[in-house]
C-alpha positions in Angstrom: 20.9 -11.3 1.0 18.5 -9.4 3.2 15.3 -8.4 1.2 12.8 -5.9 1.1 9.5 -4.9 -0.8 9.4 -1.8 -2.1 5.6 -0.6 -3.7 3.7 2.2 -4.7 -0.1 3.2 -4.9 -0.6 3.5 -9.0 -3.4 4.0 -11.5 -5.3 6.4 -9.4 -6.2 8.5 -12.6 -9.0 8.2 -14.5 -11.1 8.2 -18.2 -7.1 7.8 -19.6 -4.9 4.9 -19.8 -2.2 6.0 -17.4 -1.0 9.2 -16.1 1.6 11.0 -13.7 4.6 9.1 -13.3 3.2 5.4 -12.9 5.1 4.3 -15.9 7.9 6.2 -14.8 8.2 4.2 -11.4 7.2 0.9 -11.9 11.0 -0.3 -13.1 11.9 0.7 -9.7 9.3 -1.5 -7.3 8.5 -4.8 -6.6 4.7 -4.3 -5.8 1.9 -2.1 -7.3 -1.1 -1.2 -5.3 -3.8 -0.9 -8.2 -7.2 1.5 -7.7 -10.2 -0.1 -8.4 -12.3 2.7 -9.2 -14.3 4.3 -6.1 -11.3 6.9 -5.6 -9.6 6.5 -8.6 -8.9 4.8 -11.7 -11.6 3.0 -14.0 -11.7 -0.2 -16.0 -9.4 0.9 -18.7 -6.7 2.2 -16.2 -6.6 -0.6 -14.2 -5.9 -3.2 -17.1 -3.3 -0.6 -18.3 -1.9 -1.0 -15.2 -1.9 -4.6 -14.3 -0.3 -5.2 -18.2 2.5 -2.0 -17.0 2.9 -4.1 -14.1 2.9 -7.5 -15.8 5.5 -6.0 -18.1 7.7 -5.6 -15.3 7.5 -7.9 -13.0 5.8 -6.3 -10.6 3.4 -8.2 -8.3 -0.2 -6.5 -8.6 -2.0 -5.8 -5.6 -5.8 -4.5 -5.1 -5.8 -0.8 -3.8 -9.6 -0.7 -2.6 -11.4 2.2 -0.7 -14.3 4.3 0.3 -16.6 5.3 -2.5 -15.6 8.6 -2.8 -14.5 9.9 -5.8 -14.5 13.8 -5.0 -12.6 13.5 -2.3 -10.6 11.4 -3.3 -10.6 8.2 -0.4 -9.5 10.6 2.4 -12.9 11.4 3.5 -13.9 9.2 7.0 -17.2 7.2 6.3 -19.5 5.9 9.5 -20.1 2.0 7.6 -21.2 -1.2 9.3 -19.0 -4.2 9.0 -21.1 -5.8 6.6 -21.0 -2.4 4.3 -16.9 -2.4 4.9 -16.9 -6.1 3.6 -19.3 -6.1 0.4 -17.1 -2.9 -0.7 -14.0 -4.8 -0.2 -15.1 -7.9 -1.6 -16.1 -6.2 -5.1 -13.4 -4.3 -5.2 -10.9 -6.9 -4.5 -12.9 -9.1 -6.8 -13.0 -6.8 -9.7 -9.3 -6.2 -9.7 -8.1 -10.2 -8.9 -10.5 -10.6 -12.4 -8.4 -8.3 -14.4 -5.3 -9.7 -13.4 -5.9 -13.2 -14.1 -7.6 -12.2 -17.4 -4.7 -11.1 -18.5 -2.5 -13.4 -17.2 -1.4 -12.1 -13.9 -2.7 -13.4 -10.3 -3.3 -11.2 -7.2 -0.7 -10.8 -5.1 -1.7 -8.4 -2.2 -4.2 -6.3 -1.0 -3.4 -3.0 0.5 -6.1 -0.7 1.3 -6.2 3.2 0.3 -6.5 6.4 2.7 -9.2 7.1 5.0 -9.9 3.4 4.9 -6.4 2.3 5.7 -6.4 4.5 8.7 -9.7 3.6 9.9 -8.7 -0.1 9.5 -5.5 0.5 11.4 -7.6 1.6 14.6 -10.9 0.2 14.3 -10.8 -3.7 15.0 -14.6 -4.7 13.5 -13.1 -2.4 10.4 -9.9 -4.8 10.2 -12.2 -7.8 10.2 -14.6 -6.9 7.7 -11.6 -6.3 5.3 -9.6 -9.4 6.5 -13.0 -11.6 6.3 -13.8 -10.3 2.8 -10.5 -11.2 1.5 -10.4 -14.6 3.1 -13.4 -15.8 1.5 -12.5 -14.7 -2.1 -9.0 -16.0 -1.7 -6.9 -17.1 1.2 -3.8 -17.1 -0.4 -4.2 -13.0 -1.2 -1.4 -11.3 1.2 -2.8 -8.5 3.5 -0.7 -5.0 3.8 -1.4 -2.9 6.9 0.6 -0.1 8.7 3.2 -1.9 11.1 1.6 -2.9 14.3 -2.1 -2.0 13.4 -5.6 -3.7 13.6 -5.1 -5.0 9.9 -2.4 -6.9 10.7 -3.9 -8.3 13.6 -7.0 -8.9 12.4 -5.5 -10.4 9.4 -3.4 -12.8 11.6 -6.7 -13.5 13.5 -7.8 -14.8 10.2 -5.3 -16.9 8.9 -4.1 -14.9 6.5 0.1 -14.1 5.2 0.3 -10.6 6.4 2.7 -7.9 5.7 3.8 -4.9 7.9 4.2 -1.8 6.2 5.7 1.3 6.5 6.3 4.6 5.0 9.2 6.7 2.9 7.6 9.6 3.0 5.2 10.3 6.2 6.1 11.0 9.4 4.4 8.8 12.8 3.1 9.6 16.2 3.8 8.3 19.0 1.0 5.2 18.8 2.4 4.3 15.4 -0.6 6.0 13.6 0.4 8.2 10.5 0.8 12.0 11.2 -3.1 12.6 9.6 -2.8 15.0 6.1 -4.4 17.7 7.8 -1.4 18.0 10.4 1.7 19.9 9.9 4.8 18.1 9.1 2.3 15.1 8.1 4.6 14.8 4.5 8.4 13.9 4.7 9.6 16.7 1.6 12.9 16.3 2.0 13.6 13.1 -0.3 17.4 12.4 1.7 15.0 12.4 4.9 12.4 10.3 3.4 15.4 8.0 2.2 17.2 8.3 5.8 13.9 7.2 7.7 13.6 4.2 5.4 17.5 3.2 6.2 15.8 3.6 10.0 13.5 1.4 9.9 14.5 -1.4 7.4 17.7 -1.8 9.4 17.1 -0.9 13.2 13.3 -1.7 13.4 12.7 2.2 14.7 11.3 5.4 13.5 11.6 8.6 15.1 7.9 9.9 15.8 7.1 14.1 14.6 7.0 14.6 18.8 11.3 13.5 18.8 10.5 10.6 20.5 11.5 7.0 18.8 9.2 3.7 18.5 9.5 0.2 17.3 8.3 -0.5 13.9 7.7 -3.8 11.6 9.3 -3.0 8.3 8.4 -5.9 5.3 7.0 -3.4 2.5 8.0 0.2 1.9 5.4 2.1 0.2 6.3 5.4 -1.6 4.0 7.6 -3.6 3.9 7.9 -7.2 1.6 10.5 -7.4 4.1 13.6 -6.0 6.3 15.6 -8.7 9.6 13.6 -9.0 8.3 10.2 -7.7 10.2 8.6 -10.3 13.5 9.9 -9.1 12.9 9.3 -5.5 11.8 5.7 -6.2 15.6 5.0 -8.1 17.2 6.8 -5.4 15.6 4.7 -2.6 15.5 1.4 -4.5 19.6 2.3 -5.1 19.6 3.1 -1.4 18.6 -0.3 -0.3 20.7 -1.7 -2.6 23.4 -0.6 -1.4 22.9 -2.0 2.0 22.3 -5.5 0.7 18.6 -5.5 0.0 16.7 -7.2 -2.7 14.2 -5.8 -3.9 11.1 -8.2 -4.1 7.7 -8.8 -3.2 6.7 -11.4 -0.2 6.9 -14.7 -1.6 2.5 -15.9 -1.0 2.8 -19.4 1.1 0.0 -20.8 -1.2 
């Protein structure tokens, strides 16, 4: 049986225990990308989170990002290296913590928006993040968008990597995300969203917003939990890929 990760960005809210649809969705994915506070979520949310995703068997990733609350992650930030590492590594640290106090371990680490995309393009980015998670734990899997920096980098580093693409936003021709800002950025459509996904699990291609078509890595399928009706479009995928002969399940860590 072929198999496939399926995970979501969760506990973004904050001074609650959980909100939106997070408890909602995580029966329906295999990984959970958990904030660790400097764009959303706070101590309490995130062990509400990691014991919603202990309860489910969910593997628990670290979700970290730019400080920047107000805007939410999204906002570019000039850093050095050694500012992109530290923020990483307390992040990353602060989350692992959690998890094991609990009774959990750290699975992955995926980073969050304007971050993510930075990493994707900028290689010193990539290897501050890659570095960072290394030397807190080398057996921590690294998510990046398919073909990017972060995978490279993380590769570079000697660290289990996994490709990752998306249900829900379209790509350009370089394999970048269609920025936020753009039109036709968002996939609304959930039978598109679910179509693209069907793409690129089983051909290895997506169809870029210009018409044109590119080859894609496809191990983990991120959706979004925080959109009305995430719930829904999460059963309806993970049924999806069912249906094909996927399993959904996280990447087995080779430590």
């Amino acid at each position: 049986m072929r198999q496939i990760d399926l995970n979501c960005d969760m506990g973004e809210s904050r001074d609650c225990i959980i909100v939106g649809e997070d408890s909602l969705v995580m029966p329906f994915v295999s990984s959970a990308n958990i904030a660790c506070g400097f764009h959303g979520g706070d101590p309490m949310v995130m062990q509400a989170t990691v014991d919603l995703a202990l309860k489910h068997g969910v593997a628990i990733g670290a979700h970290p990002s730019f400080y920047d609350l107000e805007g939410f992650g999204r906002n570019n930030m000039d850093l050095s290296p050694a500012e992109i590492y530290h923020l990483v590594l307390y992040q990353v640290a602060a989350l692992k913590g959690m998890a094991e106090v609990y009774g959990g371990r750290l699975h992955h680490v995926k980073p969050h928006g304007a971050l993510y995309n930075m990493a994707a393009k900028s290689a010193p980015y990539a290897e501050a993040i890659a570095s960072a998670i290394k030397d807190l734990d080398p057996a921590i899997i690294l998510y990046g968008l398919s073909g990017s920096e972060l995978i490279a980098a993380g590769e570079a580093a000697g660290l289990q990597t996994c490709s990752e693409v998306f249900a829900d936003r379209t790509y350009q021709d370089d394999g970048s995300l269609t920025p936020r800002s753009m039109p036709g950025a968002l996939i609304e459509d959930p039978s598109k969203a679910i179509e693209q996904v069907m793409m690129m699990v089983n051909e290895g291609k997506v169809k870029t917003i210009t018409g044109g078509w590119i080859d894609i890595i496809a191990e983990t399928v991120c959706i979004h939990g925080d959109h009305q009706g995430s719930a829904v479009f999460a059963e309806a995928l993970s049924l999806a890929l069912k249906t094909e002969g996927y399993r959904i399940h996280p990447k087995k860590p080779r430590i």
